[in-house]
N, C-alpha and C positions, 0 to 999 in steps of 0.2 A: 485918858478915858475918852471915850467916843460916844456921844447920846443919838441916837437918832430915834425921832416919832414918825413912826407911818400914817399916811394919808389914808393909806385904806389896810388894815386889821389884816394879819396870815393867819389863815387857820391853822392851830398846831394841836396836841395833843397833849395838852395841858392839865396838870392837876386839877383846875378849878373851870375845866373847860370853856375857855376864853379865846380868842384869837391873840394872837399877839399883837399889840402896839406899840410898844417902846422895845427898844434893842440897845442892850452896851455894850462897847467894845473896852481891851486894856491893851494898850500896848506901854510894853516894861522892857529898859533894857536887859539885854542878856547877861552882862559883868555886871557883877555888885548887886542884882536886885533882889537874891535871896528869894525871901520869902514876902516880897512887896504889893503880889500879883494877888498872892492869898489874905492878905491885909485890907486889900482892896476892895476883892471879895464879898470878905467878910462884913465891914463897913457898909458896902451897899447893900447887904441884905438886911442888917440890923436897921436900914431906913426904910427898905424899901415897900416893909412891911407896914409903915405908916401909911395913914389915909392918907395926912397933909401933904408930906413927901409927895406922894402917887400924883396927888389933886394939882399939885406946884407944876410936876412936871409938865401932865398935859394942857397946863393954864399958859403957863411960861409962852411969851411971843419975842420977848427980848435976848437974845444969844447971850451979852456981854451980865446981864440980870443972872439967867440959869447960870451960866458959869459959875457965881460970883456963889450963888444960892447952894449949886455941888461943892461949892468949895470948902462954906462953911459947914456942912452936910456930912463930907465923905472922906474921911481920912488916906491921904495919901503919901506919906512920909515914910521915905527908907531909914531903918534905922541901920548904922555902917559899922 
């Protein structure tokens, strides 16, 4: 999973009409990953609709912290 926060906000055309400032990316492998991508997903949406969560992200100034914070956070486990 990839996090990036913008310095300066994209305006987009958003439900709750907001710029965007946070961006995730997934990168899953091709063999084996099923349905890992959708897991993932899913997962981050059931957090990301948390204030805290939200609050964390744009507080976070430590890389090795937020990592550690996604990790307990956001399930990422293929099951095979």
């Amino acid at each position: 999973m990839i996090f990036i926060r913008l310095q300066q906000p994209i305006p987009w055309e958003s439900l709750d009409g907001q710029p965007v400032q946070i961006i995730f990316g997934l990168l899953v492998p091709e063999s084996g990953a099923q349905f890992l991508h959708l897991k993932i997903i899913n997962s981050l949406a059931s957090q990301i609709v948390e204030d805290e969560f939200r609050a964390y992200l744009f507080a976070a100034n430590d890389e090795d912290e937020l990592f550690h914070f996604m990790q307990s956070r956001i399930e990422i486990k293929e099951q095979i």
